[in-house]
N, C-alpha and C positions, 0 to 999 in steps of 0.2 A: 452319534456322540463325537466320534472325530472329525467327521463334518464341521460341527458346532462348535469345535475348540480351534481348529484350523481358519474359522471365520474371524471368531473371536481375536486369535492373533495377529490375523492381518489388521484386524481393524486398530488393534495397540500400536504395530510397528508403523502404522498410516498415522496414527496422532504421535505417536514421538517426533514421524519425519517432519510434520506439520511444524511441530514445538521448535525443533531445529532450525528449519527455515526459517521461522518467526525470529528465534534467538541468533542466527545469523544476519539474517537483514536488521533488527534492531543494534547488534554490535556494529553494524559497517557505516549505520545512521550517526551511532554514538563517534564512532572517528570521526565522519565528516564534520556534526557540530562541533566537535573540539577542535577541529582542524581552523576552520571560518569562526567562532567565537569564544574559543578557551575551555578551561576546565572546570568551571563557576554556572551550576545552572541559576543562582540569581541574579545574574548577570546574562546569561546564553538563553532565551527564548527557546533556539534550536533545539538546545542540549536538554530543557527543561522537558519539552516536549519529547521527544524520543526517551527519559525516562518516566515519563506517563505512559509509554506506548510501552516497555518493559514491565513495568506494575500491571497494565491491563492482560500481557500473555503469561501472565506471573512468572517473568524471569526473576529470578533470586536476587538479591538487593548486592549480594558478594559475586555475582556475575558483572552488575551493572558497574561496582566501583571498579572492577576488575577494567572492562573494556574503557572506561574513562582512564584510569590509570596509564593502559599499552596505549590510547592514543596520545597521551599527552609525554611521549617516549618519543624520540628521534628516528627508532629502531619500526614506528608501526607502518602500513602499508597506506601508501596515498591514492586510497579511493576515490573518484567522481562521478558525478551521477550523470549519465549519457541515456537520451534516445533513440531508441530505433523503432521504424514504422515500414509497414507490407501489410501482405494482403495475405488473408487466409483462403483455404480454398473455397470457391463457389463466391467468390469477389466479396468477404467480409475483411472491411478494414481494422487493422490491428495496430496498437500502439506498445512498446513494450518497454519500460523506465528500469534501468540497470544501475547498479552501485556496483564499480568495479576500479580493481587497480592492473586492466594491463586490457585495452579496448581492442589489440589485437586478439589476444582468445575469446575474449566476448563476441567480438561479429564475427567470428568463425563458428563457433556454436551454433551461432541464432542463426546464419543462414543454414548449418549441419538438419538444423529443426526445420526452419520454414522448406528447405527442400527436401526432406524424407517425407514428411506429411501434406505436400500437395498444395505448399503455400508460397508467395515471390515475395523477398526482401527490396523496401522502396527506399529509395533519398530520403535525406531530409526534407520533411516539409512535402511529403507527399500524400499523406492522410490526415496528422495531427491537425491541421487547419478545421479539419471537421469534427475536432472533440472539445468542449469548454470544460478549462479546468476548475473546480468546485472544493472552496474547503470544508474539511467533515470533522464533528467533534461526535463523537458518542457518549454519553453517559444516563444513571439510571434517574427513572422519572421519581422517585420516594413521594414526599408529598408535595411537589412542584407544582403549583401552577401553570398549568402550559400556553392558558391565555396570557394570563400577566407576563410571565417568563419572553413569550414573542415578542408583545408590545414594547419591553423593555429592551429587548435587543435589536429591534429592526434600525434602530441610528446608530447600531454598533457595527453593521454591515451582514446581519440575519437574512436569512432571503425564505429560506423554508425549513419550519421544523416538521418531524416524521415522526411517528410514535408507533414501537411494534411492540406491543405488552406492556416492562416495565422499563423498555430501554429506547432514550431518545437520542435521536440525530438531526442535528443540525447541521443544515447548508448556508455557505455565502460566496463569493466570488472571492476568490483566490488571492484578490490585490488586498482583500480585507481582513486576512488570514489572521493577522499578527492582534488588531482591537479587537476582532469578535473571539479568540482566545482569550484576551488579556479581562474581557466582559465578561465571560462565563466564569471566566476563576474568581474574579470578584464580587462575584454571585454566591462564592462560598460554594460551588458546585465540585464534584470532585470529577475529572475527565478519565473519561476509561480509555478512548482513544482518539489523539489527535491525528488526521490524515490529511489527505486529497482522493478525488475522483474527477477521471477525466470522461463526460458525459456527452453522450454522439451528438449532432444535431440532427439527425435523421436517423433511420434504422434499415438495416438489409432485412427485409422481411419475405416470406415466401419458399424457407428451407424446408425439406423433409426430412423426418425424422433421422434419417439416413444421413443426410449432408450437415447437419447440426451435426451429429456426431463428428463427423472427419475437422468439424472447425473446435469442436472442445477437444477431439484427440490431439488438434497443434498446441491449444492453449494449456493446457496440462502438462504437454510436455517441457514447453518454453516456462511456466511456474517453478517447474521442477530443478530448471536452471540455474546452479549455484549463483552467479550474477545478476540473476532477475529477480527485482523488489517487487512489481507490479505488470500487470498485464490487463490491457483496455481494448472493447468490443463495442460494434457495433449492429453486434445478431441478434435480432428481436427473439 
């Protein structure tokens, strides 16, 4: 029995920290839109979007006026979104996208991580070349049509839709981010979340169970990164 409750907790204190990073990166999201297009999301695509991405990890609607408010304050912290790219161990390339306001403790970090767990910190433009960035919308399939729904967006810059149960995703190229958003909402569809994915062109294939692990133990750790929004592999 204390076994079972001692599990149980951990697995609470693992989704609160989850909610937090969710609720952190989407506050750092919410400055930077306000920062580059105001405090108006019928006006800010950006801003619109990052609260769609708040509604889909059910941040609180008085969180989200909250962080629009502090950024549109003199007093808030001037975040930018920076990459960094290395390698993890056993030669799997890593891409790692940070929202941060002070880039010196950020790549101090991230190399702190890439070198405790067995991974080297690359240049710019030393692996990124090998991943195509992809934009992703999620939402649920109700009674959509999934033929029609394609046909109708592929000249909106659609490239593949995914269906896992009741929840669809669509992909398009990254330059087409902003119309095939702007299509899907005027589809009357409601968006659970607007992202990207940055998707290898090739895959390191060939790990053991063993060396897989030591590459999710860097990637886990680099997640857990107050400044790390995202983290991209290319480990079959």
């Amino acid at each position: 029995m204390g076994r079972a409750f001692e599990y149980r907790k951990e697995k609470k204190f693992k989704r609160w920290g989850a909610m937090a990073k969710a609720f952190t990166r989407i506050g750092k999201e919410i400055a930077i839109s306000v920062k580059l297009g105001g405090p108006s999301p019928e006006t800010n695509s950006r801003l619109r979007q990052a609260i769609t991405n708040a509604k889909g990890a059910n941040m609180p609607k008085a969180n989200v006026d909250s962080a629009i408010k502090k950024a549109s304050s003199k007093d808030t912290a001037n975040y930018e979104e920076v990459t960094y790219e290395g390698y993890a161990p056993h030669g799997v390339a890593l891409v790692v996208d940070t929202q941060t306001d002070n880039t010196t403790r950020t790549v101090s970090n991230l190399r702190v991580h890439f070198n405790k767990l067995g991974g080297t910190m690359g240049t710019m433009g030393a692996v990124e070349y090998m991943f195509k960035k992809k934009a992703v919308f999620k939402f649920n399939k109700g009674k959509l049509n999934l033929e029609e729904l394609e046909f109708e967006l592929i000249d909106h810059g659609l490239a593949e839709l995914q269906s896992d149960d009741d929840l669809i995703i669509a992909y398009g190229e990254f330059v087409d981010y902003g119309r095939l958003h702007k299509a899907i909402e005027d589809k009357g569809i409601e968006i659970i979340e607007a992202t990207y994915d940055k998707i290898p062109d090739f895959y390191k294939e060939g790990l053991t169970d063993e060396e897989a692990d030591d590459v999710i133990k860097l990637i886990e750790r680099l997640e857990e990164d107050d400044d790390v929004s995202m983290v991209f592999h290319n480990m079959k």
